[in-house]
VEXFI-949916 format. One record per residue (C-alpha): residue in one letter; y, z, x. Coordinates in steps of 0.2 Angstrom, whole numbers, plus 5000, padded with zeros to 4 digits. Each point is the difference from the previous one (the first is absolute). Example, Ala and Ser with C-alpha at 12.3 -4.5 7.8 and 13.67 -1.06 7.14 Angstrom:
2
A497850395062;S501749975006;
END
This chain:
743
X422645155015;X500850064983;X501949975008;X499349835002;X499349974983;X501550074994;X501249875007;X498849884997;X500250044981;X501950014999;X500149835006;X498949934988;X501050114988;X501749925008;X499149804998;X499750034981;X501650074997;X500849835008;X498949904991;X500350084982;X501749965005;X499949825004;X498849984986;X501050084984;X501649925007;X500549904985;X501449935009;X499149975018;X498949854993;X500249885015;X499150005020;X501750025007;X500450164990;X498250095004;X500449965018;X501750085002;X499450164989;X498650005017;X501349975012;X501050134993;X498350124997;X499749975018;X501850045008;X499950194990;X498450035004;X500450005018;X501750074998;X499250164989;X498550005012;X499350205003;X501550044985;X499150114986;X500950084985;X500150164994;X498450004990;X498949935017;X499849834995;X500649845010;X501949984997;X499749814999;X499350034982;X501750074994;X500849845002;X498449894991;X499950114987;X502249974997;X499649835003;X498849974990;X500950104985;X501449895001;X499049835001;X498750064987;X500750124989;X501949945000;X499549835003;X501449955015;X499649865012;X499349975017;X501750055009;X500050174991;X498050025005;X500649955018;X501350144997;X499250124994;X498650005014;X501450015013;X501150124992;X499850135012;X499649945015;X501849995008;X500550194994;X498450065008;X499649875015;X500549915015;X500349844989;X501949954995;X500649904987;X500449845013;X498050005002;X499749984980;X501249874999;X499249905014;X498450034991;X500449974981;X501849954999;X501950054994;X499350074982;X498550105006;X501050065013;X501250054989;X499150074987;X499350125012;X501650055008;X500550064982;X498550115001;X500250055015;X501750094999;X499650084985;X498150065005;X499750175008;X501550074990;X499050014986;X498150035005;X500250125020;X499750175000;X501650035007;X501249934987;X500250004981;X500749864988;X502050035004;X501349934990;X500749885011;X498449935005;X499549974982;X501649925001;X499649905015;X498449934992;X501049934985;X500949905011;X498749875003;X500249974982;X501249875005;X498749925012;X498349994994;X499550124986;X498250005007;X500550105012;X500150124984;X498349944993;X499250035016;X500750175003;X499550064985;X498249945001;X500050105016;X500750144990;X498649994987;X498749985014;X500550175009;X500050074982;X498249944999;X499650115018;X501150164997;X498650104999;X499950005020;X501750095001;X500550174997;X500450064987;X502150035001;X499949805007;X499149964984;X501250094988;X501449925012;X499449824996;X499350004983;X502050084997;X500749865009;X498949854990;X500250094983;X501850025001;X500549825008;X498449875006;X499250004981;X501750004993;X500349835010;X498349934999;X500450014981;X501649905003;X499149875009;X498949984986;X498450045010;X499350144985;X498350025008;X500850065017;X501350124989;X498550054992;X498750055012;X501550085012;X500450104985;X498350084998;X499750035018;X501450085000;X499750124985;X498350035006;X500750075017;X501350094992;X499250084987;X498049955004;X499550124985;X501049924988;X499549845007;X498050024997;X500150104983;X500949844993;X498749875010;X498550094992;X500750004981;X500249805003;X498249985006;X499350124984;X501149914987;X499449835010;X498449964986;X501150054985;X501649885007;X498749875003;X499650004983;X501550004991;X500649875012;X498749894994;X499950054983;X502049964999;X499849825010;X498849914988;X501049944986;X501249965013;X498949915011;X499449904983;X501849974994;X500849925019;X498349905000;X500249924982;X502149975007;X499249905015;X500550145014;X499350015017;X500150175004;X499450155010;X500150194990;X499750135008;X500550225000;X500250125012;X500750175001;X501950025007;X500150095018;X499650185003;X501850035005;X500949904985;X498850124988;X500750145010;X501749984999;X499849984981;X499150175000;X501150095011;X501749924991;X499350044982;X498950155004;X498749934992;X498050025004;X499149845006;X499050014982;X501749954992;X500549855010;X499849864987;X500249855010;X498950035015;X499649835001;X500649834997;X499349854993;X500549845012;X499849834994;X500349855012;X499949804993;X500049875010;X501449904993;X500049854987;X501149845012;X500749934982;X500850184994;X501350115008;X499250185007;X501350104991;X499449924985;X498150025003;X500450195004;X500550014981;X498949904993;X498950125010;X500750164993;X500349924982;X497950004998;X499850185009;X501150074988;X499149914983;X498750095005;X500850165006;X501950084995;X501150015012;X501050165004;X501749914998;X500950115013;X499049965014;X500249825003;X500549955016;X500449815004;X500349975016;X499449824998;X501949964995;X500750115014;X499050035016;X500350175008;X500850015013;X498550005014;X499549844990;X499050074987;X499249914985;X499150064988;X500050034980;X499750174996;X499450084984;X499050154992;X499149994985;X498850114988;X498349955004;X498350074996;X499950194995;X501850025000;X500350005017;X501649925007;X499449845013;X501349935015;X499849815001;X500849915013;X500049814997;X500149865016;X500049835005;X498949975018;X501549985007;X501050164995;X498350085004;X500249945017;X501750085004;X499850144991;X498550045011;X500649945016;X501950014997;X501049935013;X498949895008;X499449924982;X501949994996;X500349885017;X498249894995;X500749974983;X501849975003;X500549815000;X501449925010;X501650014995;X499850124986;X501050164996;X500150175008;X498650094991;X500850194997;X499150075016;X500849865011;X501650074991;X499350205004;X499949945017;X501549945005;X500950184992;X499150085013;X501049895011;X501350024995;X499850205000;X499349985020;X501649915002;X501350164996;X500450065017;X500550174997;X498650054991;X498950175002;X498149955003;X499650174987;X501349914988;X499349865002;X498250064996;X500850084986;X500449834992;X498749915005;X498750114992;X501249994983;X499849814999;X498050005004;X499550054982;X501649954993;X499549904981;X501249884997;X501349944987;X500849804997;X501849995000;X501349835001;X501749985008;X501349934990;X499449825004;X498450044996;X498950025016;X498850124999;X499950175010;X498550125002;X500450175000;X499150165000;X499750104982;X501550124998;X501349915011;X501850014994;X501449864998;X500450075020;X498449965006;X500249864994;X501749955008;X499350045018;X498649884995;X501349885000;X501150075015;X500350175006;X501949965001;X499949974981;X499250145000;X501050095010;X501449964988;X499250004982;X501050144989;X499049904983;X499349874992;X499349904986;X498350014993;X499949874987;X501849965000;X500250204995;X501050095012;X498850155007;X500350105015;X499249985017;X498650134998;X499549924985;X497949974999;X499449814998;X498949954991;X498949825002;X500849874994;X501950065000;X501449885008;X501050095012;X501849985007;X500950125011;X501950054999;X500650055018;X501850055008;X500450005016;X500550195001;X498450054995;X498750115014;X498350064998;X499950194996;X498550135003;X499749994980;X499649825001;X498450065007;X499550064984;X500249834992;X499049875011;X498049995001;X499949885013;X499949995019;X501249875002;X501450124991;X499550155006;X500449925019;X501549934995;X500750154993;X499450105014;X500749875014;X501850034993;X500050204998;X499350015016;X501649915006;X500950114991;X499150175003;X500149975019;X501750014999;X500250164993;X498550095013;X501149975013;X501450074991;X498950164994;X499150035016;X501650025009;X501050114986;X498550145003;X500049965019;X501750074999;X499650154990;X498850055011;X500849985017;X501250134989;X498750105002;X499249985016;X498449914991;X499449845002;X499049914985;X498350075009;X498350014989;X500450164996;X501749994993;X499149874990;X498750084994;X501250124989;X501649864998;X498749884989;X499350124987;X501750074999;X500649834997;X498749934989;X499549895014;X498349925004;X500649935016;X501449985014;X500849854994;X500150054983;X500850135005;X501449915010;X500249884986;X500450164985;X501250045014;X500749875001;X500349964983;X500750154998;X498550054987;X500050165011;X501250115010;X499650085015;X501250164998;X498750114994;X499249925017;X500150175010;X499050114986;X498649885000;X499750005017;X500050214999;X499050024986;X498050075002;X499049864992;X498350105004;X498850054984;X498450064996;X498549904995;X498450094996;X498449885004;X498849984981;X499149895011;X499049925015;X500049845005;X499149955016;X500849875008;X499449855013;X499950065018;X501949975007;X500349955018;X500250145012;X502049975000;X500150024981;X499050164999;X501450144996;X500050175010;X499350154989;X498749874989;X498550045000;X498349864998;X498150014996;X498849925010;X500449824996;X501850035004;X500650014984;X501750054997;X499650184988;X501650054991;X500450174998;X501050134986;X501750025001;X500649835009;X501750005004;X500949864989;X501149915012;X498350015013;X498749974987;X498949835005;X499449914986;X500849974980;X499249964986;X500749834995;X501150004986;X499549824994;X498450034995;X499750225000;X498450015008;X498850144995;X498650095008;X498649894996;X500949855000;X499349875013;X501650015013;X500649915016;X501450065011;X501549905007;X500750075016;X501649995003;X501549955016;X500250215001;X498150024998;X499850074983;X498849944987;X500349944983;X498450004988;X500049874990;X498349994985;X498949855006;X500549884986;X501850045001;X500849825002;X501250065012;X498550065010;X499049844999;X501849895005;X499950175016;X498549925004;X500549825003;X501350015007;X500250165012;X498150045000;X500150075019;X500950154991;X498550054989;X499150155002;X498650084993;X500350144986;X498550084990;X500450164989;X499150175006;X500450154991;X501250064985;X500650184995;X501150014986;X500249884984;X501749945003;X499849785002;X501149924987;X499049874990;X500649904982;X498749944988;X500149884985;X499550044985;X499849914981;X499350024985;X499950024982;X501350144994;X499150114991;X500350164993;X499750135017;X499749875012;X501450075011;X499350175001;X498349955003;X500749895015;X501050135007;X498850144996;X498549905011;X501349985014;X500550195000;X498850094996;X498349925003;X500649935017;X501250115005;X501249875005;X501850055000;X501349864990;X501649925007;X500649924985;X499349944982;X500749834997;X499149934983;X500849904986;X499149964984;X500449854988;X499249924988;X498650105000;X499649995018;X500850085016;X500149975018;X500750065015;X500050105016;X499450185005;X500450065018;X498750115009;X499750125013;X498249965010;X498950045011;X499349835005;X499549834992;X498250114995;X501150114989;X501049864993;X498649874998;X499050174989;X501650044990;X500249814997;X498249994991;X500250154991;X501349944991;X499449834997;X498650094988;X501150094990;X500349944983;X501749914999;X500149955017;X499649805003;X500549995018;X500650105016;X500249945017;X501350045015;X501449925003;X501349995017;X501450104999;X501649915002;X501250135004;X499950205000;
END
């Protein structure tokens, strides 16, 4: 009887869902529309019949509830509502593609052939986000970028229900939307979407940090209230008097974007100053541009309040590039506190929230590219390179997602967008990789510069070439762009086959000499040797002649095997059966216990060397092709891009025990340089901690000094008590750790 019931309500639950979606459908206004989002509810309901998700509920409600974030919250039209309800149901039923064209015709059908080829890779147990299936989803850029909107509204919808999952799979997928989904949402313009996946993703990465942020918002929510209100009346009178129709309204940036600013300027949430920002939205005047009312707008804000001239930013006159409007300022209001405004026609309100699809609805006929049509086709024209390496290519892709952007001209005057920090080469494969390919100058300005030279907006470029010229591995140091980056790499890979070959058989040779062939073993000792990280690069120093393989013999003989002495443990995810190693022992969950005295060349995990985890600091492992681990800490980005793009290689890594102080650590340190400062520091270090010291690198000038000291610690406890010790002593106005580049 309670089965029944059940049921009974999860259909209801189901019919509501439906109906919330035909009903806040702004685009879905006719009979027609509500009728094919029916048909369409009615063909996945039977298809998905018995289906439940991980969580237990029916899966049908995972395609309304995409559905009706892409109709309601994004604001697309019937055929991506249509879309969305079907996306899943020819990945995961008896249904084909042929059946939904028959059904709702070419575009539906096509949309949701897009999704399906790129569904599953991201959202199955069994796989992770891989490279080249990243890849593969960008490819339907060139057909129907709903086919993006929709998959990242299903992306944002999983991140809704990840509590269901365990949690490596939830650190897996909040990796994977950090590092790539919210970075393209943001391209697209849809901020909300970027937003929330943000957030979800911090609070199942770091749920501690997550909450202790959400809670301060909600207590400083009476005092933000007031001085919101107490800042808008004499603007509210002021846009009244000028005639405005307006809207104002404040509300507190995103708990990741106040994150990030804590974590980047290791400051405390009390000393945020801009944790809010005031918004104001007018409906615009027919008779007056909206560029102009903007100003006006801003021009009466800022009799009242002044501005901070810095932080005015106009992108009224230049759109970004995901089609951005929007004038930006801060000025000194009430108390002394700095206030954010943002200042908006409807319209520019519109895409801003809605991105893409507002961009589309606002577009008229025959106008101009807008800069994200522009965006779009380079990721084209970068899909279209076909040599290139799907990680390369993620590389890049990532590079352009955030890229800000300068205005440059050709010598006839047309304009070209380029990203912030692009070179006169950047901007000569913007025009052609061959002129690229062949640039050795050119002129800024009608000044002769060379070709790494930085642009700024505004400059006229022309290139110099000559016919001799080739691309060279330093020319990687002087482009920014995507579209350089591929060229260049297209033509020394051309090149750099060649001398493999020619390498590869030089130490063949060698080692036949010897009775060897070039067997993992006889590799594992040539590339250290060599200064090699892999085989090819190997080949190609051989055969360039960079090295000699005389001294080939004495390599091959010498006894490689040292002594490592465990400071640590690290318990590590279960490992399969075959990767377990003969001799390791494990406790009862089947973690992998380390032990003293690990023979170096045996040894299964390092400590990665591009972030220098501690004891203490939260870690994850990476396991790699011979089954070792690599620990990376947790907010490492080369962690968080591990996740996204090999996340079937994670493993789960927690710190046990420690024995001797001996974990390299570098904290920075300023002040005011008074008389004994130095001694108090060093004393506080050594002899009320008892922590030994690397290196003392402090300068003083003008009266004040910064600089780094490098420690020996425990863990991050130790660290994080030395750290606030010397914060109190007199003299000292901030100390923090920093990453330690090289050792």
């Amino acid at each position: 009887m309670g089965e029944k019931i059940a049921i009974e309500e999860e259909k209801i639950r189901i019919q509501e869902e439906l109906e919330a979606i035909i009903r806040n459908c702004s685009h879905c206004r006719s009979q027609k529309d509500h009728q094919l989002i029916r048909k369409a509810f009615k063909m996945a309901d039977e298809a998905h019949k018995g289906m439940r998700r991980k969580s237990g509920e029916p899966f049908i409600m995972h395609p309304l509830a995409v559905a009706r974030i892409v109709s309601e919250e994004i604001g697309l039209g019937v055929t991506s509502t249509v879309s969305a309800i079907l996306h899943d149901v020819v990945e995961d039923t008896e249904l084909t593609i042929e059946n939904i064209e028959n059904a709702f015709g070419k575009k539906v059908a096509s949309i949701v052939d897009g999704l399906t080829k790129i569904s599953g890779v991201f959202d199955k147990e069994s796989s992770s986000l891989q490279a080249e299936n990243f890849r593969k989803m960008l490819l339907t850029l060139s057909n129907d970028v709903r086919v993006i909107i929709i998959k990242l509204a299903d992306r944002l919808h999983n991140m809704r229900t990840l509590g269901s999952l365990p949690q490596k799979k939830q650190v897996k997928i909040a990796g994977e939307t950090i590092y790539l989904f919210a970075p393209l949402a943001h391209r697209l313009g849809l901020y909300n979407i970027k937003s929330e996946m943000e957030d979800l993703s911090l609070k199942h990465r770091y749920p501690d940090i997550f909450y202790e942020i959400e809670e301060k918002i909600k207590l400083t929510e009476e005092r933000r209230i007031n001085l919101i209100n107490d800042f808008s009346v004499p603007i509210i009178k002021r846009l009244d008097h000028a005639g405005f129709k307006f809207t104002i309204s404040g509300r507190p940036k995103s708990i990741y974007s106040i994150y990030q600013k804590m974590h980047q300027k290791n400051v405390s949430f009390e000393e945020i100053y801009d944790l809010f920002a005031i918004r104001i939205v007018f409906e615009p005047k027919h008779d007056i541009p909206e560029k102009a009312q903007c100003w006006d707008i801003y021009s009466t804000i800022t009799d009242i309040y002044p501005p901070k001239p810095d932080r005015i930013r106009d992108w009224v006159s230049t759109p970004k590039a995901n089609g951005y409007e929007a004038l930006h300022t801060t000025v000194m209001g009430p108390d002394g506190k700095w206030m954010e405004i943002q200042i908006r026609s409807l319209r520019m309100d519109a895409i801003a929230e809605r991105g893409f699809a507002a961009h589309w609805k606002y577009k008229e006929a025959g106008s101009q590219d807008s800069e994200l049509d522009k965006w779009i086709k380079k990721i084209r024209d970068m899909l279209e390179q076909p040599n290139s390496d799907a990680l390369e290519f993620l590389d890049e892709f990532k590079l352009n997602l955030f890229a800000s952007e300068i205005i440059v001209f050709t010598p006839k005057g047309h304009i070209k967008t380029l990203p912030i920090g692009a070179t006169a080469l950047d901007f000569a494969y913007e025009i052609h990789s061959e002129i690229g390919n062949k640039a050795i100058g050119a002129k800024i300005n009608h000044k002769l510069v060379p070709i790494n030279t930085k642009l700024s907006s505004g400059d006229q470029i022309e290139i110099l070439t000559a016919e001799g010229q080739r691309p060279s591995v330093d020319w990687n140091n002087y482009v920014s762009t995507v579209k350089g980056r591929s060229a260049i790499k297209t033509a020394l890979k051309a090149e750099k086959k060649d001398r493999i070959e020619i390498g590869k058989k030089m130490l063949e040779d060698h080692l036949k000499k010897l009775n060897l062939t070039p067997s993992s073993r006889v590799m594992k000792k040539l590339l250290p040797a060599y200064e090699a990280a892999n085989k090819d690069q190997l080949y190609s120093k051989i055969g360039t002649g960079m090295v000699s393989l005389d001294n080939l013999k004495a390599i091959l003989s010498k006894n490689t095997k040292n002594k490592w002495v465990r400071v640590w443990d690290l318990s590590l995810g279960r490992p399969t059966v075959k990767q377990r190693a003969e001799g390791d022992s494990y406790d009862e969950k089947g973690r992998l216990l380390l032990k003293e005295n690990i023979d170096e060349s045996n040894k299964p995990y390092e400590l990665a060397p591009c972030c220098n985890p501690i004891p203490g600091d939260e870690v994850i492992g990476e396991r790699q092709e011979d089954s070792s681990i690599v620990v990376h800490r947790s907010d490492c980005s080369d962690a968080i891009k591990i996740m996204s793009s090999q996340g079937e290689n994670l493993v789960e890594v927690q710190w046990t025990t420690h024995k001797v102080l001996s974990y390299l650590a570098r904290i920075h340190l300023s002040g005011w340089d008074r008389f004994g400062v130095y001694n108090s520091i060093t004393h506080t270090i050594a002899q009320e901690f008892n922590i030994s010291m690397r290196t003392i690198n402090l300068h003083g000038h003008d009266g004040i000094y910064d600089g780094t000291i490098d420690l020996y610690v425990h863990n991050t406890n130790d660290l994080n008590n030395l750290i606030m010790n010397l914060v109190k002593l007199k003299g000292v106005e901030s100390v923090h750790r920093v990453e330690i580049m090289d050792q």
